[in-house]
N, C-alpha and C positions, 0 to 999 in steps of 0.2 A: 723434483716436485716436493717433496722433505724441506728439500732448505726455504723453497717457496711457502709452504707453508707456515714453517717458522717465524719468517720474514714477517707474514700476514698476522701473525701469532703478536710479534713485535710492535708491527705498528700500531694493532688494537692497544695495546697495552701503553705504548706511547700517548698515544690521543690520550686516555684516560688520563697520564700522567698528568699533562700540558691541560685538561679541564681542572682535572681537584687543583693545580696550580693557581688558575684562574681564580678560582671561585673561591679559595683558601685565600687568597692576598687579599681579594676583596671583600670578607668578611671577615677577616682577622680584627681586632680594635686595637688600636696604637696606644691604648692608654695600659693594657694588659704587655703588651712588646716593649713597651720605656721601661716597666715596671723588672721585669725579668732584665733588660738592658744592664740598668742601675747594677744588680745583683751579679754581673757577671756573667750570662751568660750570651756565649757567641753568638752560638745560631740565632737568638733573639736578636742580638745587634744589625746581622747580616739580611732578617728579615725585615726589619724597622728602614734599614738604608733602602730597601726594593717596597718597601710599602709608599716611603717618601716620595718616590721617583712612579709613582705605580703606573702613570700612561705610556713611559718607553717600556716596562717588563711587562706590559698586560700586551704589547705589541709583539714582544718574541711569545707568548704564551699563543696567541693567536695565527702565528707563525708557522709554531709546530704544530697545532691543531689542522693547520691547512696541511701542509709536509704529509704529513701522519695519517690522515685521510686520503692523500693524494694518493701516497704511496700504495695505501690496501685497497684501492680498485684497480691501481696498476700490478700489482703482483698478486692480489691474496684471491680476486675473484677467479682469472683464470688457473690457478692451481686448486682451488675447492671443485671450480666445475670438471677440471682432468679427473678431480679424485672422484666426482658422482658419476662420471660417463662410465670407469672403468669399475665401479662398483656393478653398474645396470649391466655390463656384459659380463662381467664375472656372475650374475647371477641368471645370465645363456639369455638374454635381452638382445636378439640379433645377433649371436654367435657365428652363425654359419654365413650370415652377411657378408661382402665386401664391405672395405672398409671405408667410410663417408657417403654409404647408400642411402641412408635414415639419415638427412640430416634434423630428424626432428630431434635425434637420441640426444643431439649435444643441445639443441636448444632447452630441452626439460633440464638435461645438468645446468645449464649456465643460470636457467631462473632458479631454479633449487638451490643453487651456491650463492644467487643473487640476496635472496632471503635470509639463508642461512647468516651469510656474513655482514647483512643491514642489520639483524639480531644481535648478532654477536657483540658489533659496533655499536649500536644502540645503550645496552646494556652495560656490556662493560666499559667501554668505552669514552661513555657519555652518562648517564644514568647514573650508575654507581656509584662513579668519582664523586660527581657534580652533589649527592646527598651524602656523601661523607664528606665532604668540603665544608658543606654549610653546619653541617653537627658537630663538625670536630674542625674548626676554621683554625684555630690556635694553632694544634697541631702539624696538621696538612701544611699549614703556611712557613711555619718552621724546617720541616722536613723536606720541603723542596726549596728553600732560599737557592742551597750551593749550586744543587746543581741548575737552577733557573741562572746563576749568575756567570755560571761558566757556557750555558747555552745562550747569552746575552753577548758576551766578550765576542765567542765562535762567531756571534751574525749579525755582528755589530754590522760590519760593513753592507751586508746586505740589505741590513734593515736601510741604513745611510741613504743607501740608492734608490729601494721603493720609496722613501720619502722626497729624495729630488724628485724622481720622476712624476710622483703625486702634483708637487708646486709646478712641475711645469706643464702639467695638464690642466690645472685648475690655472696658470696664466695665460694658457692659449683660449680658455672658456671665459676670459678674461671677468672671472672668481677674485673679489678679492684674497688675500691671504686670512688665514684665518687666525683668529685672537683667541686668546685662552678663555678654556670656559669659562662659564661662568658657574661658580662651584658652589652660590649663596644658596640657601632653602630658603623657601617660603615655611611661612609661620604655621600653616598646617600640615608639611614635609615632617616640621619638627615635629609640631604632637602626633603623627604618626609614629617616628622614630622613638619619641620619649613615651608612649602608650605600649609599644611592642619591645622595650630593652628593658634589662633586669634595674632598673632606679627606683631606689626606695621613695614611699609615699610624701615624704615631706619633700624631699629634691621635685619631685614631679611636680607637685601645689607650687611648687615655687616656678619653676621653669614656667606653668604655664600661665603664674603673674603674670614674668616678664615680660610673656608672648601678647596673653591677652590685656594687661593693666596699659602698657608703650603705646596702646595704637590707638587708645581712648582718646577722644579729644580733651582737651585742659578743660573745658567746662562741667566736663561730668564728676572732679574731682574739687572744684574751687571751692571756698568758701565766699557764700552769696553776698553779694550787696548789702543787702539786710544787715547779716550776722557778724559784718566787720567792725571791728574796732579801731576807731583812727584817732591820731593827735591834728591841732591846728596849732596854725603858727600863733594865733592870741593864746593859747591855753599857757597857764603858768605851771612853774617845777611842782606842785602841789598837786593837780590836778592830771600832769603825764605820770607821776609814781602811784597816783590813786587807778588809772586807769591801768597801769603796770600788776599790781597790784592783784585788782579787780580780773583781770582774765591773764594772768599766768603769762602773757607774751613778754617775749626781749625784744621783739620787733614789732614798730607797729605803723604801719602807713601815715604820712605828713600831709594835711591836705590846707589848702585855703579856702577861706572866708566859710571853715565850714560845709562844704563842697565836694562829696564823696567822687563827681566827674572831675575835679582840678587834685590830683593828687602830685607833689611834687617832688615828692623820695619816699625816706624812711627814717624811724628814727630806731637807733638802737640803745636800748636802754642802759646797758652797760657802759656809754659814754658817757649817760649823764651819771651816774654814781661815782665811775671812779675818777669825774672834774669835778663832784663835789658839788651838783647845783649846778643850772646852766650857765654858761660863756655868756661874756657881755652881748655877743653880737644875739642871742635868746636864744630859741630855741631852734632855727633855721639855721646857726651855726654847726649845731648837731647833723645836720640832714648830709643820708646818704645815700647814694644814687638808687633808683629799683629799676628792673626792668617792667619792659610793658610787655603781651601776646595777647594774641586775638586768640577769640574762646574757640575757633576750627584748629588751633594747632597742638598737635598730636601731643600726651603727655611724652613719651620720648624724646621726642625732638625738645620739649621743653626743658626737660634735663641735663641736655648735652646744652642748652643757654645757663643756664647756670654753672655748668663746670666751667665754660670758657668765658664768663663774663666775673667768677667768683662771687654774683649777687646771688642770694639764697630766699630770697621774694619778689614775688613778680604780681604786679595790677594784669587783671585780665580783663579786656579790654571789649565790646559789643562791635559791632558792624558800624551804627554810629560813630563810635569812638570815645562813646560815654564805658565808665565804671562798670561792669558787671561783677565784680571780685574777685579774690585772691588766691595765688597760691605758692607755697612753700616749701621747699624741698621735702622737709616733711612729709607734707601729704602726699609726693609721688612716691615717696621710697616708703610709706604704709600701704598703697597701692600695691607696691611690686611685693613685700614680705608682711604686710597685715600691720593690727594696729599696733602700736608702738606705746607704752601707756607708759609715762614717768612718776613720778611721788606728787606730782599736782593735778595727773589728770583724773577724772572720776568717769571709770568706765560703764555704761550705759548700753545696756541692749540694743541694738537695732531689730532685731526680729526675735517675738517674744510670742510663744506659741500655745495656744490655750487647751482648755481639757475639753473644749466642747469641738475643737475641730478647726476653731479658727487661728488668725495667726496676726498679734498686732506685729507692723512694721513702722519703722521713723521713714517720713513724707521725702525726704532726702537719699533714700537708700536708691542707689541705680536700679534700671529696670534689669539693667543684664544679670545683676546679682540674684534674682527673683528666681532663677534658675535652680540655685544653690535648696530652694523646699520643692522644689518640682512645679512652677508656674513659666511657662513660655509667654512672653510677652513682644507681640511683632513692635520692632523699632517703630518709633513715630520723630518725622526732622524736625531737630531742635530742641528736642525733651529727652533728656536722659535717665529723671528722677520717677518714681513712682508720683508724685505730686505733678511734676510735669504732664505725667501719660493721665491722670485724674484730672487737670487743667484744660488739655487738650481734646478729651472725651466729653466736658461738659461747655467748653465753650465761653467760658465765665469764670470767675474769681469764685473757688468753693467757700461752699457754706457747713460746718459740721452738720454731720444726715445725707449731705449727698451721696447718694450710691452711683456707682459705674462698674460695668463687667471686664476685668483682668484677666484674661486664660480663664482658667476654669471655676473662678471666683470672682464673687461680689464685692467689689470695693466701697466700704462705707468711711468716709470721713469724719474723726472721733476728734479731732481738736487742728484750729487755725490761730496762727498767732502772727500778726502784724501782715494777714492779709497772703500768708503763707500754710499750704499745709503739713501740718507736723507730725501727725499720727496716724493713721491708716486703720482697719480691719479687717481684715481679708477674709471672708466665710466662705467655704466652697458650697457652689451652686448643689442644690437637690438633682440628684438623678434625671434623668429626661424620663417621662412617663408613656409608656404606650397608650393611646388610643383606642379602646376597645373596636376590635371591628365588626361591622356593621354589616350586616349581609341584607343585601340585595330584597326589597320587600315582595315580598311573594314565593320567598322562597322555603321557606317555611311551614306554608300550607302547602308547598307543593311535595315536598318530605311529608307531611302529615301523610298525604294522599297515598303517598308511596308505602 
């Protein structure tokens, strides 16, 4: 009965092993195990090679967790229930009895040990491991590499077998076979993971460009119809380095007769400086190719067009097929890491927030950015801009003095230029007022009365 308890002693102890195991490889980070790797140390190496591999070593971990449990209801319960049956007769519980008269005596031992060692199991077994695994995952994951990989080698074959036998279950269910998972996160897996790990605050603003800036469509980012500046094929070399000039671009859209829907490249202005004046063939000899997108496609995906096409501007395009304006590497990659200012640009407020409570914004600023002073604003399709979502709510081309309701403020419109608006005010709404209430007429003389 000793040794069987022991046994039972053993196998708790195992289980726990084979969980902190578990749950230590799976919360370890590989980027702390390369780090130690580098530095020479083994057991980091040996953990690093089972973190790689982690669906076959999470397989013998679960293994022994079955083994290890199997084992302590076969051996560990009836040697606990011998020890309580013979405690209750040593303490004259039926002493003078024949022996097996009471069978109730062994039924109270058997639930008594049954308890005693789902506790035990519980606790030590599972419990304790399983939260020092997670607190100390580095650790724990280190400390069992070896011998996880020598109880790996031991049941290699084993395991070999339970997996034929799996596929040929799953082909008599005629299952197809199964493909590796799939391992990608979704964009809110990440900001969970990036909200709950130790990443300093700039990496985090940046991670959650990437997540949230990629998925915007191109139109929320382009520069409008309006606000472009193009060359045409009549314009002379005097007139493309005035307009070079004039707004700071190397690059500037090619269009004919004038014609911001017929655009037919680009011109970059560094070819014409260093030929010294344009080529006989004019200024169309300069023209090089741009790409086109329609305003529904995603700023990422826009990006990866420019890395594989090498064009760095792109016409974006309306449902018609007319002009809607542009965009440039540039503006995705201020998107993803903010603005980017050089020695020509002059940087300019977008949200400028007053001492009385209000807050001018630029007519251009996305709505999703609105977020950023505490206003929620519900998406409206097809409008992205605060000027959009003011367009939309009135029905009509704004007039400065229009007001419309934002979230929890009053949108007043403070300036429109070329039929566009450019400046915004945002005052937040007055408190909601109560109602005085109103009691029921007659009731008052009838309190009198009382």
């Amino acid at each position: 009965m000793v040794l069987n308890l022991l046994i039972a002693a053993f196998c708790v102890l195992a289980n726990g092993f084979f969980v902190a195991a578990e749950f230590g490889l799976v919360k370890v980070r590989i980027s702390q195990l390369m780090t130690r790797s580098r530095k020479g140390d083994l057991r980091a190496h040996a953990t690093l090679h089972i973190v790689q591999r982690l669906d076959s070593y999470l397989s013998v971990t679960q293994l022994g967790v079955t083994l290890s449990s199997l084992a302590l209801g076969w051996v560990g319960e009836p040697a606990v229930a011998k020890l309580f049956e013979l405690g209750l007769v040593s303490l004259g519980f039926m002493a003078d009895e024949p022996q097996g008269s009471h069978p109730w005596l062994h039924g109270v031992a058997f639930t008594t040990a049954f308890i005693a060692i789902t506790t035990f199991h519980i606790v030590v077994g599972e419990q304790a491991p399983k939260i020092l695994a997670i607190r100390k995952a580095e650790a724990v994951a280190m400390a069992v590499s070896r011998p996880i990989q020598l109880f790996y080698s031991v049941a290699y074959p084993f395991l070999w077998v339970l997996s034929a036998l799996s596929r040929l279950v799953l082909k008599l269910m005629r299952v197809p076979a199964a493909q590796l998972a799939d391992s990608e996160l979704s964009a809110e897996e990440i900001r969970v993971i990036v909200s709950g790990g130790q990443i300093d605050p700039t990496k985090r603003e940046l991670i959650e460009r990437v997540i949230s800036g990629t998925d915007r469509p191109v139109r929320s980012i382009m520069v409008p119809r309006v606000d472009m500046a193009t060359l045409s094929l009549v314009d002379s070399p005097e007139r493309v380095m005035n307009v070079a000039r004039t707004t700071g671009y190397s690059r500037l859209p090619l269009i004919e007769e004038h014609d911001p829907d017929k655009v037919i490249g680009y011109i970059y202005i560094k070819d014409l400086i260093v030929g010294d004046g344009l080529p006989s063939g004019g200024i169309r000899a300069l023209r090089r190719d741009i790409l086109f997108v329609p305003e529904s496609r995603k700023v990422g995906d826009t990006l990866k067009d420019f890395q594989k096409t090498r064009i760095p501007i792109a016409i974006v395009v309306d449902e018609y097929g007319g002009t809607s304006g542009l965009v440039t590497v540039e503006d995705i990659l201020e998107e993803i890491v903010g603005e980017i200012q050089d020695e020509l640009d002059v940087e300019l407020p977008r949200v400028v927030k007053r001492d009385d409570g209000s807050v001018i914004v630029d007519g251009m600023l996305a709505s999703a950015d609105l977020a950023s002073i505490g206003i929620e604003v519900e998406p409206i399709e097809g409008h992205d801009t605060v000027a959009g979502h003011i367009v939309s709510e009135l029905g009509r081309l704004a007039r400065p003095g229009d007001v419309v309701r934002i979230g929890p403020y009053d949108a007043t419109v403070e300036d429109v230029r070329r039929r566009r608006v450019t400046r915004v005010r945002l005052t937040p709404r007055p408190a909601s007022i109560v109602p005085p209430k109103v009691e029921p007429e007659g009731e008052e003389e009838t309190k009198g009365e009382g």
